[in-house]
N, C-alpha and C positions, 0 to 999 in steps of 0.2 A: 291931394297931398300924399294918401296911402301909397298912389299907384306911383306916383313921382321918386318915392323913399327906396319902394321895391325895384326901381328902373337902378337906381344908385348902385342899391346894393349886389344885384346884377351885373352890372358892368365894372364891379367893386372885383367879384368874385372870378368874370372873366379875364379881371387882367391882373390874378394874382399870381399864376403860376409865373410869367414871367417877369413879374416880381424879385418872387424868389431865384430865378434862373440870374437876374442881374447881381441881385444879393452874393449868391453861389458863386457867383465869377468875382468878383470884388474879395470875397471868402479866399478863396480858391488863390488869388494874385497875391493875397496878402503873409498866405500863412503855406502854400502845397495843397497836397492832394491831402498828404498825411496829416497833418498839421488841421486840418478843415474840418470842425464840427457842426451840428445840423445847429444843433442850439444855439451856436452863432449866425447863423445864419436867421437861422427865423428871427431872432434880437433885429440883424441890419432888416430884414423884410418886413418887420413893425405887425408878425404872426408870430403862434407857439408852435414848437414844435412840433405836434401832431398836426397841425397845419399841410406841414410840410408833405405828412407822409398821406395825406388826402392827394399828392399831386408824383408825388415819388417817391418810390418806395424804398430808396436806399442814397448813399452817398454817393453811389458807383451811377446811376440813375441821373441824380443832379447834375452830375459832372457830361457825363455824356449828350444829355439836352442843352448844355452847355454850348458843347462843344460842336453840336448842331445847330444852335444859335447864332454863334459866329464864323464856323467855317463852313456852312451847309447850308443852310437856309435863306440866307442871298443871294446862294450861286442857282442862275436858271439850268434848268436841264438840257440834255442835247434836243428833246423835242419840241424844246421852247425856244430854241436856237436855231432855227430852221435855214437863216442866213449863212451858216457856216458848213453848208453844203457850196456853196456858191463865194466864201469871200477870198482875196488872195490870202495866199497861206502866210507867206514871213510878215507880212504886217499883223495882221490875227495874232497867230501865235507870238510875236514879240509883245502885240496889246495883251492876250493872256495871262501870259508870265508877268507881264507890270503890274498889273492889275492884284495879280494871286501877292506878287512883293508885298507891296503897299496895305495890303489888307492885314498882310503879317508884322508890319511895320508899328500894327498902333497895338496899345498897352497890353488889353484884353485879350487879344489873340498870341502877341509874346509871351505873356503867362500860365496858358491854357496850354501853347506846345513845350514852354519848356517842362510844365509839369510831367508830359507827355516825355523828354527826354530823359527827365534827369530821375523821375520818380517809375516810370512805365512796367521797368522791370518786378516792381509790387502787385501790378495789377495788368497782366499782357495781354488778358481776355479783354477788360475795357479799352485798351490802346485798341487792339483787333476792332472793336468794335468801333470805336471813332473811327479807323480807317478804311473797315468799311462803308461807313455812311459816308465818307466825304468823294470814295473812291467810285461808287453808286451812282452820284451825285456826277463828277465830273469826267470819269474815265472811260464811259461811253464817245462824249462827243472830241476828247482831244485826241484818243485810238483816231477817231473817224478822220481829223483834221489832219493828221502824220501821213496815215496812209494814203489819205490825198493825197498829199505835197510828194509823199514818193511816188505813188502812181503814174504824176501825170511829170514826173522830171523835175520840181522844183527844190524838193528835200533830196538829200541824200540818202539812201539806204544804210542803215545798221543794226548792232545789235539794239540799240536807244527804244525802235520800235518795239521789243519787248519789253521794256520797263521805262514807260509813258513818263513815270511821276519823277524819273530822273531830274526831266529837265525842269522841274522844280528846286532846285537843291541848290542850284547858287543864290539862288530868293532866299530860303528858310537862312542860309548862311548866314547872308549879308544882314538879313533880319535881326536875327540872335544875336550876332557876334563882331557884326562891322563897326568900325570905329580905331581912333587914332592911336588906342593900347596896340592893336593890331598890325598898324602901319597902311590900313587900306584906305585911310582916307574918309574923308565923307559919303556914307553908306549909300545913298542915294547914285552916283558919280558911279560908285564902285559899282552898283549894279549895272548900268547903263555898260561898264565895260566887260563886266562878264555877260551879259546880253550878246555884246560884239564880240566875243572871244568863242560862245556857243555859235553864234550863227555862220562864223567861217568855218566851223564842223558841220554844221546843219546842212547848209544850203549846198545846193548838187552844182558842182562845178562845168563847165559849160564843153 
């Protein structure tokens, strides 16, 4: 029974940082960056506040394993993607980009960039530092995939292949901000056609 209590509270203890990290995000959606205290947090993670700081040691902290939680930590690496030496390019990269959309589409991760938007300018070192782990994380293997697709004739050549995470930017858009105030329609549709709008720039003409 001792040994059974101790298993408990083990696996009590290994799954409490993320925990708090759901807590943090939930925090974090409800109230900003600014607006987000630890104390509340620990309250929704059903810990005390020095809890917390056994696992991180600041606000700036929280926020950032956060922010690795949902836009880092699901996405596999270029090494663990070993297929994308090999897959056609405009299908890939248009799966990519849906993909990146859609992840940006649900609550958690709209809340975490716009914090990131609208509040970033408080904190630029923490922004730097999300966008280095996310950029770490994914700008190895979609360099790799571009310069494919130009290499062998299928992309087109331009300035784009210097700034990779461009071709993310109709996503985040449509994510944040699509919708009928806007005039664009059903954000979904709309992506789909800025999709088609990018890939007759993208793709190398014949």
């Amino acid at each position: 029974m001792a040994t059974q209590t101790k298993t408990v509270r083990r696996r009590r203890k290994e799954a409490r940082p993320g925990e708090i990290i759901e807590a943090g995000i939930a925090e974090f959606a409800a109230n900003g960056f600014a607006g987000t205290k630890l104390e509340h947090v620990a309250r929704r993670a059903g810990v005390s506040k020095g809890t917390i700081y056994n696992y991180f040691d600041s606000k700036e902290t929280l926020f950032r394993e956060a922010f690795r939680a949902r836009f880092v930590d699901s996405l596999k690496s270029g090494d663990e993607m070993p297929e994308l030496a090999e897959a056609p390019i405009e299908p890939t990269l248009r799966t990519v980009l849906r993909m990146a959309y859609e992840g940006l589409s649900t609550s958690d991760h709209k809340a975490l960039l716009t914090i990131m938007l609208l509040e970033g300018d408080r904190f630029p070192d923490l922004v730097e530092q999300c966008r280095n782990d996310l950029t770490e994380r994914i700008g190895a293997p979609l360099q790799a995939l571009i310069d494919r697709g130009v290499e062998e004739g299928s992309l087109a050549a331009g300035a784009y292949q210097d700034f990779p995470a461009l071709l993310f930017a109709p996503g985040v858009v449509l994510a944040l901000f699509a919708g009928p105030g806007l005039g664009l329609g059903e954000p979904d549709a709309a992506f789909e056609a800025a999709l088609d709008l990018m890939f007759e720039g993208l793709i190398a003409k014949p």
